[in-house]
Biopython code that builds the backbone (N, CA, C, O; Angstrom):
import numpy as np
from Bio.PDB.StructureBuilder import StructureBuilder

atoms = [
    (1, "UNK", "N", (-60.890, 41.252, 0.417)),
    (1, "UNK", "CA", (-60.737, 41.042, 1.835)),
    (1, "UNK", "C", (-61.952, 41.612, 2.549)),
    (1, "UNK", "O", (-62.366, 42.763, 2.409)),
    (2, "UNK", "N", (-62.603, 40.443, 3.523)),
    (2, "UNK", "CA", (-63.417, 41.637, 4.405)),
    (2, "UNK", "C", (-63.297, 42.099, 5.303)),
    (2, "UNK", "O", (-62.590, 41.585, 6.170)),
    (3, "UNK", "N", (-64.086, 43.552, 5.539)),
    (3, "UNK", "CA", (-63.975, 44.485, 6.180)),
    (3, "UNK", "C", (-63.971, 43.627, 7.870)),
    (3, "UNK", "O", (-64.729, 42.713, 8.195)),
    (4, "UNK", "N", (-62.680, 44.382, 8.894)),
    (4, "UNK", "CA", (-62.722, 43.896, 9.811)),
    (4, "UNK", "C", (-61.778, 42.604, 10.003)),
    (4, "UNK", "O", (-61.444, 42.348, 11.160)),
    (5, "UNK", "N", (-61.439, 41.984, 9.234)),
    (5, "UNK", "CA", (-60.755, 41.022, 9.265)),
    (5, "UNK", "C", (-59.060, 40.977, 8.799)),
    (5, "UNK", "O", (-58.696, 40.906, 7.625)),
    (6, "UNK", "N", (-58.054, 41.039, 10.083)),
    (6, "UNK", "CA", (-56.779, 41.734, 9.307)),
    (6, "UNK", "C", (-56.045, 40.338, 8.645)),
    (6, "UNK", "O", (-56.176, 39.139, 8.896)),
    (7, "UNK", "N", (-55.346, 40.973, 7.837)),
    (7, "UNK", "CA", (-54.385, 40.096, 6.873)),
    (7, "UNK", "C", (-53.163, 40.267, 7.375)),
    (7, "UNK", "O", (-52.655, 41.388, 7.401)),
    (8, "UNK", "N", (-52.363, 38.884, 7.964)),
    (8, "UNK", "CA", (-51.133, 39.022, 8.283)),
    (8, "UNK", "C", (-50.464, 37.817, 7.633)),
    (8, "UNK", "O", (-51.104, 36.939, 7.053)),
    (9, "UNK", "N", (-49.250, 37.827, 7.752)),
    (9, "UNK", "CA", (-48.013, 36.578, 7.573)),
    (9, "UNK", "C", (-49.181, 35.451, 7.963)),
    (9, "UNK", "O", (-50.337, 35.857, 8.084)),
    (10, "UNK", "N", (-48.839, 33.825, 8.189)),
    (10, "UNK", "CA", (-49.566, 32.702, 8.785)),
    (10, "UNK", "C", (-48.631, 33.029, 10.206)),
    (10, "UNK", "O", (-47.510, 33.530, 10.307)),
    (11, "UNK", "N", (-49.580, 32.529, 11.243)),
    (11, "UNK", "CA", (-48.947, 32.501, 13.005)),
    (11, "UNK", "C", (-47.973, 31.399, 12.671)),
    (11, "UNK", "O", (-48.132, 30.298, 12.145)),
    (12, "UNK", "N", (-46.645, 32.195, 13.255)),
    (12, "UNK", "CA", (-45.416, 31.629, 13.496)),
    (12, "UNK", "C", (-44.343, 32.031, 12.609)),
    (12, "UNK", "O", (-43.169, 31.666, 12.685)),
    (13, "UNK", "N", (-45.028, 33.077, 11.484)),
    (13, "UNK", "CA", (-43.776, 33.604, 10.435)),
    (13, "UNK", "C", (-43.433, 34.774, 11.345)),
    (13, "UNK", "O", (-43.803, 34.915, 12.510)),
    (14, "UNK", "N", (-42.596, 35.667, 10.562)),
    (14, "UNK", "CA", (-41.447, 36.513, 11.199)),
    (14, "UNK", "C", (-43.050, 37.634, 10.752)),
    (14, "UNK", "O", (-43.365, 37.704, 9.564)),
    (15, "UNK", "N", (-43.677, 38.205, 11.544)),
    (15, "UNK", "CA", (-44.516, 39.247, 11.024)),
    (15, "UNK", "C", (-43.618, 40.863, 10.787)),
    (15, "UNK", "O", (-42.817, 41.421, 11.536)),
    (16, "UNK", "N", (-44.140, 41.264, 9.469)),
    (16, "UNK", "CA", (-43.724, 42.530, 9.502)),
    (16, "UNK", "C", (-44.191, 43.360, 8.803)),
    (16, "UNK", "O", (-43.612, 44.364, 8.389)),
    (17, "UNK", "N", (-45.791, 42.880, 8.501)),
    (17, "UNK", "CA", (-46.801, 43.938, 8.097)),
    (17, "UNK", "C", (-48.455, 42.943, 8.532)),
    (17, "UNK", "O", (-48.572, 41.719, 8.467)),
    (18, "UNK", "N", (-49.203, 43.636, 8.824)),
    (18, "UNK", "CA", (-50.424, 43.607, 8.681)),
    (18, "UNK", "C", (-51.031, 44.995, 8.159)),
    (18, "UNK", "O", (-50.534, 46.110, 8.315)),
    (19, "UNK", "N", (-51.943, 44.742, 7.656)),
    (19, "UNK", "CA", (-53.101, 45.455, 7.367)),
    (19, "UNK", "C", (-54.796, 44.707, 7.751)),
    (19, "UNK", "O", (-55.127, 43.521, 7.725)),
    (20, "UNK", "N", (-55.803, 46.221, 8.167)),
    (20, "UNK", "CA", (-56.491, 45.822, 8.611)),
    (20, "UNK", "C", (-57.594, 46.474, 8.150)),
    (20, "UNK", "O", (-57.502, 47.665, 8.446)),
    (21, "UNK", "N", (-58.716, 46.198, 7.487)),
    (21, "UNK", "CA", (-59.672, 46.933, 6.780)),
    (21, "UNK", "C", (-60.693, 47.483, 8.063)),
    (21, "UNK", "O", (-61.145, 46.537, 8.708)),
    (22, "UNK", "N", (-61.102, 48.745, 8.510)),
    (22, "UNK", "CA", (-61.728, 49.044, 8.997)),
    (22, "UNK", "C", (-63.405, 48.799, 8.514)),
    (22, "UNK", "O", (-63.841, 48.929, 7.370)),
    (23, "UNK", "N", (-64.255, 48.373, 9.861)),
    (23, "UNK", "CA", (-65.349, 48.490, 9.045)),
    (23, "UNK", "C", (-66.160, 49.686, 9.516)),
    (23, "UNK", "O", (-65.768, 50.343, 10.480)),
    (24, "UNK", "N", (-67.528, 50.057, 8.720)),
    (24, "UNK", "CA", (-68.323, 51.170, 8.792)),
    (24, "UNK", "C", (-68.197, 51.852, 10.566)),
    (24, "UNK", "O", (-68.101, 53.026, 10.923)),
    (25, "UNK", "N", (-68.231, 50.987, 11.134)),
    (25, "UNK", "CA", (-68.940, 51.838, 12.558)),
    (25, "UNK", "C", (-68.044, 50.963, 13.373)),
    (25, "UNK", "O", (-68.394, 50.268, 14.327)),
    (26, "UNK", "N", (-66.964, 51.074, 12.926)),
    (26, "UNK", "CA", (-65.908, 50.912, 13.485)),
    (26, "UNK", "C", (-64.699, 51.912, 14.140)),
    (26, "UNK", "O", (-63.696, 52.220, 13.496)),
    (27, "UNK", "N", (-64.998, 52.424, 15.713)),
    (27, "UNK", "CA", (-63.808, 53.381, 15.436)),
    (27, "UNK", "C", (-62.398, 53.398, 14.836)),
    (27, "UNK", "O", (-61.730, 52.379, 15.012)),
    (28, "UNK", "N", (-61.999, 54.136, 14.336)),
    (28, "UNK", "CA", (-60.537, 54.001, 14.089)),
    (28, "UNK", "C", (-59.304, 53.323, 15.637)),
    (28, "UNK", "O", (-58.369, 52.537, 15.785)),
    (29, "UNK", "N", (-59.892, 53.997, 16.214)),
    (29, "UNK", "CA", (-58.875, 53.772, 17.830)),
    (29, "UNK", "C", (-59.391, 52.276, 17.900)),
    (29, "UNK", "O", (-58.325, 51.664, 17.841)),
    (30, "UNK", "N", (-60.191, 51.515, 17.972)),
    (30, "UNK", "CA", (-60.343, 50.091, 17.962)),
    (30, "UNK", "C", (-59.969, 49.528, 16.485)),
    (30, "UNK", "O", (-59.754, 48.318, 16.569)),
    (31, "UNK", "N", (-59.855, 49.907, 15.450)),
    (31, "UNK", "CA", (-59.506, 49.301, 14.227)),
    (31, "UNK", "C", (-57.886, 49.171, 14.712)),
    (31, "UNK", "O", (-57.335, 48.086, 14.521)),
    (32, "UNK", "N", (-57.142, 50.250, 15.324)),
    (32, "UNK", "CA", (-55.789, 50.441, 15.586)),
    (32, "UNK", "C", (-55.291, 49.293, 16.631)),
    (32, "UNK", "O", (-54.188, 48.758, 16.515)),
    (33, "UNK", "N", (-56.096, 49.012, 17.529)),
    (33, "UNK", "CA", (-55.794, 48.364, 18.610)),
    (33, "UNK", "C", (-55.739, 46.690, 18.094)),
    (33, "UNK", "O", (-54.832, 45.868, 18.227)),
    (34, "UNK", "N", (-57.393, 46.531, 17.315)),
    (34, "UNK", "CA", (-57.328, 45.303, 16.957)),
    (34, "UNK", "C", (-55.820, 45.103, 15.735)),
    (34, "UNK", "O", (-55.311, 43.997, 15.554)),
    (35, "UNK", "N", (-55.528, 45.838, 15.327)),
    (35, "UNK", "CA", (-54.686, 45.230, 14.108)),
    (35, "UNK", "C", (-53.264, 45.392, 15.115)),
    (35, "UNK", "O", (-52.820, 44.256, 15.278)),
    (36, "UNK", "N", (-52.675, 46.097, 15.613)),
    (36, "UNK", "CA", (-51.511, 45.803, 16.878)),
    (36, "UNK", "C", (-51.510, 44.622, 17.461)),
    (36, "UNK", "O", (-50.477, 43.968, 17.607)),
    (37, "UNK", "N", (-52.711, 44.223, 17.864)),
    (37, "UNK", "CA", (-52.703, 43.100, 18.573)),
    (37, "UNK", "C", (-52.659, 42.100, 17.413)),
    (37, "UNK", "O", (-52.038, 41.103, 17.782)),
    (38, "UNK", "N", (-53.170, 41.971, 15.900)),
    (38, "UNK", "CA", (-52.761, 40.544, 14.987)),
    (38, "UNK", "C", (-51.156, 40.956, 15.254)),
    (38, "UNK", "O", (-50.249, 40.322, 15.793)),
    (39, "UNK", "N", (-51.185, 41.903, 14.823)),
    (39, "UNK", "CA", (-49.762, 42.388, 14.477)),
    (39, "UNK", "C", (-48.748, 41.292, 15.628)),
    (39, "UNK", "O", (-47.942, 40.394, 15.380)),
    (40, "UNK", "N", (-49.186, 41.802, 16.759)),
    (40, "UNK", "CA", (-48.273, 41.105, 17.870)),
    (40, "UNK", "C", (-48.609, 39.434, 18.321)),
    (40, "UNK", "O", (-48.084, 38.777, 19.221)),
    (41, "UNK", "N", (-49.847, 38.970, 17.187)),
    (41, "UNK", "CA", (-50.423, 37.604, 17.157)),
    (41, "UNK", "C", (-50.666, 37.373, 18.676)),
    (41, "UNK", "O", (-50.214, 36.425, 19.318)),
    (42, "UNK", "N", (-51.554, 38.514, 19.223)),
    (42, "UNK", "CA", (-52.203, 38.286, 20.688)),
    (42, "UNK", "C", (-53.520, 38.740, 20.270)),
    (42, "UNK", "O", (-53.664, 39.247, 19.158)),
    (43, "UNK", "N", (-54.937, 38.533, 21.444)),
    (43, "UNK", "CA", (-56.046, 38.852, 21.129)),
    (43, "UNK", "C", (-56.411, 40.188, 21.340)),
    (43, "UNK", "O", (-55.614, 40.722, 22.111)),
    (44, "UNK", "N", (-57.123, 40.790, 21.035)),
    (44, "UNK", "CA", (-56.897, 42.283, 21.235)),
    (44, "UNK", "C", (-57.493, 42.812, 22.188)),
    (44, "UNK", "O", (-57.600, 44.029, 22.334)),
    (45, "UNK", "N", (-58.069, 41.728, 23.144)),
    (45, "UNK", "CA", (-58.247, 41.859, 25.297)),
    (45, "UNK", "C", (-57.362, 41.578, 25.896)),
    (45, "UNK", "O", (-57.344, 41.847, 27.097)),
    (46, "UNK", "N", (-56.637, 41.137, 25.476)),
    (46, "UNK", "CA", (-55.427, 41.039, 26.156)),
    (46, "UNK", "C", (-53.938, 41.642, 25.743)),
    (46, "UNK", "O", (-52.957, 41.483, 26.469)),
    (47, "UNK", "N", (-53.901, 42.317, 24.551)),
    (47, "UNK", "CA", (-52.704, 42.593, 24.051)),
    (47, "UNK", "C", (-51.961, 43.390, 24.713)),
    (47, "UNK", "O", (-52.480, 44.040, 25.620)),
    (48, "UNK", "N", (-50.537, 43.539, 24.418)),
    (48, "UNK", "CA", (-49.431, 43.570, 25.319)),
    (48, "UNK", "C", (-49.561, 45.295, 25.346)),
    (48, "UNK", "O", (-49.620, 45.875, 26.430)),
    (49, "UNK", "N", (-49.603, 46.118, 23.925)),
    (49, "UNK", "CA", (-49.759, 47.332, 23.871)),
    (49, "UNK", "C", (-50.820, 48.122, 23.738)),
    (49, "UNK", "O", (-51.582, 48.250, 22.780)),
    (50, "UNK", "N", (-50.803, 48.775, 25.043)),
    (50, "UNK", "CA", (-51.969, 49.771, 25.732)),
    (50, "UNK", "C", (-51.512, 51.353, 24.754)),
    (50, "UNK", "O", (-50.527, 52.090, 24.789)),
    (51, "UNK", "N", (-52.994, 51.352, 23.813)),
    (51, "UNK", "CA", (-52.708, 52.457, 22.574)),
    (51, "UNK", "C", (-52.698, 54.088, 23.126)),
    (51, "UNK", "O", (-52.308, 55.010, 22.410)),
    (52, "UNK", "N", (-53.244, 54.288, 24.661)),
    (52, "UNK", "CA", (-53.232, 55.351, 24.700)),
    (52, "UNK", "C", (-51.741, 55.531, 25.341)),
    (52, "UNK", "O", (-51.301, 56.594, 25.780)),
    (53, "UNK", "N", (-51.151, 54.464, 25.314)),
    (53, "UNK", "CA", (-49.477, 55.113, 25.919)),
    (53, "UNK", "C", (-48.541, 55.910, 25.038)),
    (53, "UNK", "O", (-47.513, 56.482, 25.401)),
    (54, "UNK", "N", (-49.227, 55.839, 23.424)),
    (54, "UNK", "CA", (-48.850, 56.318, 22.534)),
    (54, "UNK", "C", (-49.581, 57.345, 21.867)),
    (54, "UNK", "O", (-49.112, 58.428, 21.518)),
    (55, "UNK", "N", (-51.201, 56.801, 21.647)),
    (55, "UNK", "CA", (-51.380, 58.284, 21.132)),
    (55, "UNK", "C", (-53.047, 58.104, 21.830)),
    (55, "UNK", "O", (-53.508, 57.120, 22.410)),
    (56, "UNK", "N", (-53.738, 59.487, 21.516)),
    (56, "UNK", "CA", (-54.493, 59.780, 22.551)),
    (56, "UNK", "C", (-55.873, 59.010, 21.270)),
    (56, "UNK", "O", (-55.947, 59.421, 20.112)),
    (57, "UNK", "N", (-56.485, 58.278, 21.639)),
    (57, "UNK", "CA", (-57.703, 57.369, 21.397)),
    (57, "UNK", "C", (-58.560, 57.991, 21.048)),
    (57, "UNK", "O", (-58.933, 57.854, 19.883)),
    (58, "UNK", "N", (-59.334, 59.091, 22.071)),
    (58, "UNK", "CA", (-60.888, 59.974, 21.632)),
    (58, "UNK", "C", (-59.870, 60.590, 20.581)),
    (58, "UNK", "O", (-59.818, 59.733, 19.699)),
    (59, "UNK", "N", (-59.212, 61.416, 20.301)),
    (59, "UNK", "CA", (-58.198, 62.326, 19.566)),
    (59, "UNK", "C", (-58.292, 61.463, 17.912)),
    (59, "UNK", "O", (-58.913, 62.068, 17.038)),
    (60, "UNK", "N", (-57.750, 60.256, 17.597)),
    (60, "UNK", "CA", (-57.371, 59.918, 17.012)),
    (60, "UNK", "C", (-58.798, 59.722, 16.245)),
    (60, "UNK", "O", (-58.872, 60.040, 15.058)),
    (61, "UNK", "N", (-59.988, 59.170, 16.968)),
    (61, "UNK", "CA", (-61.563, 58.871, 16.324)),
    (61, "UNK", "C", (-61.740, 60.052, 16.080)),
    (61, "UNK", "O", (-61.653, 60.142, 14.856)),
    (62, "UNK", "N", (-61.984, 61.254, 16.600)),
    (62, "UNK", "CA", (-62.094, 62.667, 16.294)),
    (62, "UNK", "C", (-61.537, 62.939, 14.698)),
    (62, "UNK", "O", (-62.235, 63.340, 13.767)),
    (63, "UNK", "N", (-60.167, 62.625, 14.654)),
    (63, "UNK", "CA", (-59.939, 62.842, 13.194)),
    (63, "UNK", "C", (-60.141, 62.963, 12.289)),
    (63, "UNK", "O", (-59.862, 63.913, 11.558)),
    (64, "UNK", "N", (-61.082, 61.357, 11.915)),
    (64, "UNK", "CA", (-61.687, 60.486, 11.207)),
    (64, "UNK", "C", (-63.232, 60.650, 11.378)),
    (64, "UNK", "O", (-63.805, 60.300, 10.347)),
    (65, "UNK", "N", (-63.774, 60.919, 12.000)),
    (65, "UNK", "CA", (-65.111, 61.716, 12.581)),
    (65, "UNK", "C", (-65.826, 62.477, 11.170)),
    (65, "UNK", "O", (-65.518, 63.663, 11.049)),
    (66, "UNK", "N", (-66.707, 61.930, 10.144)),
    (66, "UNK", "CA", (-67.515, 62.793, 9.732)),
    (66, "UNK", "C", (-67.631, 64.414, 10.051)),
    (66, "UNK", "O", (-67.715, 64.819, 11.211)),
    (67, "UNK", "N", (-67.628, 65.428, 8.744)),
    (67, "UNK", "CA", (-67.490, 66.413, 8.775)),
    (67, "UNK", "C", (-68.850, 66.589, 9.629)),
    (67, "UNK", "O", (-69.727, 65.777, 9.922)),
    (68, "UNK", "N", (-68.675, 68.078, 9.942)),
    (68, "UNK", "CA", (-70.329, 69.014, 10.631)),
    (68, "UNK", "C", (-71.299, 68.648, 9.410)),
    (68, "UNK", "O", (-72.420, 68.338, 9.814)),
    (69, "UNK", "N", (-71.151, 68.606, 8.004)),
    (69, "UNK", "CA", (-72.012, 68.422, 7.068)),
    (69, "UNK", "C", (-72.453, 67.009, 6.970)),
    (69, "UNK", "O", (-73.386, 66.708, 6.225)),
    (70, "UNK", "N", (-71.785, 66.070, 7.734)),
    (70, "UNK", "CA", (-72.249, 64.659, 7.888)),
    (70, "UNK", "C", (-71.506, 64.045, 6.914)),
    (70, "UNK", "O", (-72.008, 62.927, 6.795)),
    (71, "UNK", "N", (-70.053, 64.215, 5.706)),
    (71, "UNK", "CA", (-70.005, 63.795, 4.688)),
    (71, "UNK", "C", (-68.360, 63.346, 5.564)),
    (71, "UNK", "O", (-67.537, 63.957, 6.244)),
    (72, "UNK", "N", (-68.563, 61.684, 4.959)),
    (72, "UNK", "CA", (-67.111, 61.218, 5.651)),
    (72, "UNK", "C", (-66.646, 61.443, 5.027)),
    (72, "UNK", "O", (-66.972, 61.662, 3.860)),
    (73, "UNK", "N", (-65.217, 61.518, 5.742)),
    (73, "UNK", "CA", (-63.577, 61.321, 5.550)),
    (73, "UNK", "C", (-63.150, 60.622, 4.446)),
    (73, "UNK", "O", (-63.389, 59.494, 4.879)),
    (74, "UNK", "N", (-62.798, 60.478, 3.590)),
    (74, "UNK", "CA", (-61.953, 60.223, 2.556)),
    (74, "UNK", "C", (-60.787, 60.317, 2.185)),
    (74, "UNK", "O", (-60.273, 59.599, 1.327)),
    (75, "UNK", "N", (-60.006, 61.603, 3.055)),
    (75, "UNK", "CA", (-58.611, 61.082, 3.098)),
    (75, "UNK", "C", (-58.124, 61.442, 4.420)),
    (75, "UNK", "O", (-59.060, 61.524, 5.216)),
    (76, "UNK", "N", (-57.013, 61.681, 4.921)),
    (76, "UNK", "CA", (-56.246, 61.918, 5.558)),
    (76, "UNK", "C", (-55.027, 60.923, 6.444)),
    (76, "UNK", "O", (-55.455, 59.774, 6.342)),
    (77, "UNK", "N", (-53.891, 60.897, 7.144)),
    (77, "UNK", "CA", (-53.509, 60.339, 7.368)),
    (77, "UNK", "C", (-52.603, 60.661, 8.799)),
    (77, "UNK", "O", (-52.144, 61.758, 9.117)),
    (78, "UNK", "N", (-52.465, 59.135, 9.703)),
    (78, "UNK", "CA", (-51.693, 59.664, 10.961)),
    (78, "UNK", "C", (-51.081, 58.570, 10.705)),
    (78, "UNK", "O", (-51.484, 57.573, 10.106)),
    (79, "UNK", "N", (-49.714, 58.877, 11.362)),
    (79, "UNK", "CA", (-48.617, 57.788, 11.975)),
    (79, "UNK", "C", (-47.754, 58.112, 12.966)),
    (79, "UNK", "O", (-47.340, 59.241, 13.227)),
    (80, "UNK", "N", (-47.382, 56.661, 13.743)),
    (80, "UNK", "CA", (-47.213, 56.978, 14.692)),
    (80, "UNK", "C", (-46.753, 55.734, 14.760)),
    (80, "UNK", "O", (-47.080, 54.809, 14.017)),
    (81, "UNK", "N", (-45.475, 55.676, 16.253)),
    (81, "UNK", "CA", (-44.915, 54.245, 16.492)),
    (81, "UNK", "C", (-45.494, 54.274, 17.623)),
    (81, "UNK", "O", (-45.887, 55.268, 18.233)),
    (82, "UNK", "N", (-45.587, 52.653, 18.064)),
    (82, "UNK", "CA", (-46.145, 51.962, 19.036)),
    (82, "UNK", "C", (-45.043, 50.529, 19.351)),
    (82, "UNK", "O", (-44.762, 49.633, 18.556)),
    (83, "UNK", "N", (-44.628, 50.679, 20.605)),
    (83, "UNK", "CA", (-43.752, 49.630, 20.707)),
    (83, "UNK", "C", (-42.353, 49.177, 19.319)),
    (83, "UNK", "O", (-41.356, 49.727, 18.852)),
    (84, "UNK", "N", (-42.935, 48.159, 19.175)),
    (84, "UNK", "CA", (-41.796, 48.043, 17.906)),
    (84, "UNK", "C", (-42.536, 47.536, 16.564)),
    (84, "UNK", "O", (-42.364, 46.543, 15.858)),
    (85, "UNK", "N", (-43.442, 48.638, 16.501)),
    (85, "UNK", "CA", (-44.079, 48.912, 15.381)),
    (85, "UNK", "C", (-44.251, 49.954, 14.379)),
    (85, "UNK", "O", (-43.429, 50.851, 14.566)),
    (86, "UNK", "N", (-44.829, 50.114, 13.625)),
    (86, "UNK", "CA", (-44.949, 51.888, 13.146)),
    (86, "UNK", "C", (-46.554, 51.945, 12.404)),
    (86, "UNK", "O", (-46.758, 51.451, 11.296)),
    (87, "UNK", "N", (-47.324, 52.439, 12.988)),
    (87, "UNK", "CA", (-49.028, 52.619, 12.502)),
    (87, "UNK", "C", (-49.407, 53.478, 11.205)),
    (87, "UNK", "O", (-48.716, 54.452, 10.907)),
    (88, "UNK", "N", (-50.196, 53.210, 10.661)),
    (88, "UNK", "CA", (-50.439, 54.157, 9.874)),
    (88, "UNK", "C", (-52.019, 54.084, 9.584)),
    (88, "UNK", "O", (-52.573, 53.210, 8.918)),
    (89, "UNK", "N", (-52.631, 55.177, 10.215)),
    (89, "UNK", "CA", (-53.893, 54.936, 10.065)),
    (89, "UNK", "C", (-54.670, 55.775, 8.900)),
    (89, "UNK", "O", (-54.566, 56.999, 8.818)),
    (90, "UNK", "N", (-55.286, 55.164, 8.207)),
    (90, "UNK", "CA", (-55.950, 55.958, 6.701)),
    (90, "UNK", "C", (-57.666, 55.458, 6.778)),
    (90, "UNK", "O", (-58.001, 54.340, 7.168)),
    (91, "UNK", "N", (-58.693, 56.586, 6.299)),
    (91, "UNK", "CA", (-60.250, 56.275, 6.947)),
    (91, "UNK", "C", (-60.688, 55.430, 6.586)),
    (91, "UNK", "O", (-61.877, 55.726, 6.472)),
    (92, "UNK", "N", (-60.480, 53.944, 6.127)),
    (92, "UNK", "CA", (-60.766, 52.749, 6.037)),
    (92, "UNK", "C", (-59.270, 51.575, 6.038)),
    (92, "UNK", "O", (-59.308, 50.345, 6.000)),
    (93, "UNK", "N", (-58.598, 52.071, 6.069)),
    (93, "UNK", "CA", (-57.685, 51.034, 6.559)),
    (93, "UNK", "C", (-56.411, 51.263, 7.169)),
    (93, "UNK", "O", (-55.677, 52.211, 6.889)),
    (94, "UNK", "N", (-56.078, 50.042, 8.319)),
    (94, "UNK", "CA", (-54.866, 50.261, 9.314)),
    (94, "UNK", "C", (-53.694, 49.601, 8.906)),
    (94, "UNK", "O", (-53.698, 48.372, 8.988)),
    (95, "UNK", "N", (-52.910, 50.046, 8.575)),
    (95, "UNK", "CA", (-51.070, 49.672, 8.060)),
    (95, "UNK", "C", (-50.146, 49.726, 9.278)),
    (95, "UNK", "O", (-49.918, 50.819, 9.796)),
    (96, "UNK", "N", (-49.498, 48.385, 9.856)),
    (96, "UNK", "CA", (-49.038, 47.977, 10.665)),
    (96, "UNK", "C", (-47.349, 47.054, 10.508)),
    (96, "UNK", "O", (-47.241, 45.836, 10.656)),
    (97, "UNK", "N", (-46.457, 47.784, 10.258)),
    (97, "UNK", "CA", (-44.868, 47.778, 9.736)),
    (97, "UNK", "C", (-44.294, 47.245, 10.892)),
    (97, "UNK", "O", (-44.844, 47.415, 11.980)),
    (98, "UNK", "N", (-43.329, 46.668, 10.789)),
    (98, "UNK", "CA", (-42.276, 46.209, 11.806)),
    (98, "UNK", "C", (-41.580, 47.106, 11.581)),
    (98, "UNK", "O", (-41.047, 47.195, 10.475)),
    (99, "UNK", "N", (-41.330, 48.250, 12.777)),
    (99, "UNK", "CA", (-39.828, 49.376, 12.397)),
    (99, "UNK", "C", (-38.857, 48.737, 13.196)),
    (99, "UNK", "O", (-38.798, 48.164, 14.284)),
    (100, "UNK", "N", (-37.743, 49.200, 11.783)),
    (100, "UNK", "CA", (-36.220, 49.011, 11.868)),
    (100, "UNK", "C", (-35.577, 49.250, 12.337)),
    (100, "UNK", "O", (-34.440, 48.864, 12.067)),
]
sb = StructureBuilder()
sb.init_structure("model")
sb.init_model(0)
sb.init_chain("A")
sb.init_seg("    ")
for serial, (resi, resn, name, xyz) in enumerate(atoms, 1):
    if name == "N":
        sb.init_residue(resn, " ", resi, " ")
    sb.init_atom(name, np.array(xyz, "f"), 0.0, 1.0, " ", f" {name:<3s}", serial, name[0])
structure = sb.get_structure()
């Protein structure tokens, strides 16, 4: 799959996962936004859910942010629901669940 380009159901199935490969110089807070919005099969200028109503944006890139030694991120993990979703963001890719 390439980077940047999310993988969902085909438009018009019942969606209840995407994933979304982040690319290099890509923030995480826009990797999050764009894959919500496949998720919700809207464009991600217009999508319905505004990400800082849920979690805080600079905060979330901060995370994921290259150490002081300059050596990226390799693991860690956040989640968090958004509308009627559930996020899961990991330093190259975004996991996007339909919660139950």
């Amino acid at each position: 799959m390439m980077k940047g380009i999310p993988w969902a159901a085909a438009p018009g199935d019942n969606r209840t996962h995407v994933q979304y490969d982040r690319r290099d110089d890509e923030p995480p807070s826009v990797a999050v936004a764009t894959a919500l919005a496949s998720f919700h099969g809207e464009d991600v200028t217009a999508g319905s859910t505004q990400l800082y109503q849920y979690i805080d944006p600079d905060a979330l890139d901060d995370l994921f942010e290259s150490t002081l030694g300059g050596t990226e991120r390799s693991t860690g993990m956040v989640r968090f629901e958004a509308d009627d979703a559930t996020v899961v963001v990991r330093p190259e890719r975004i996991h996007v669940y339909a919660t139950r």
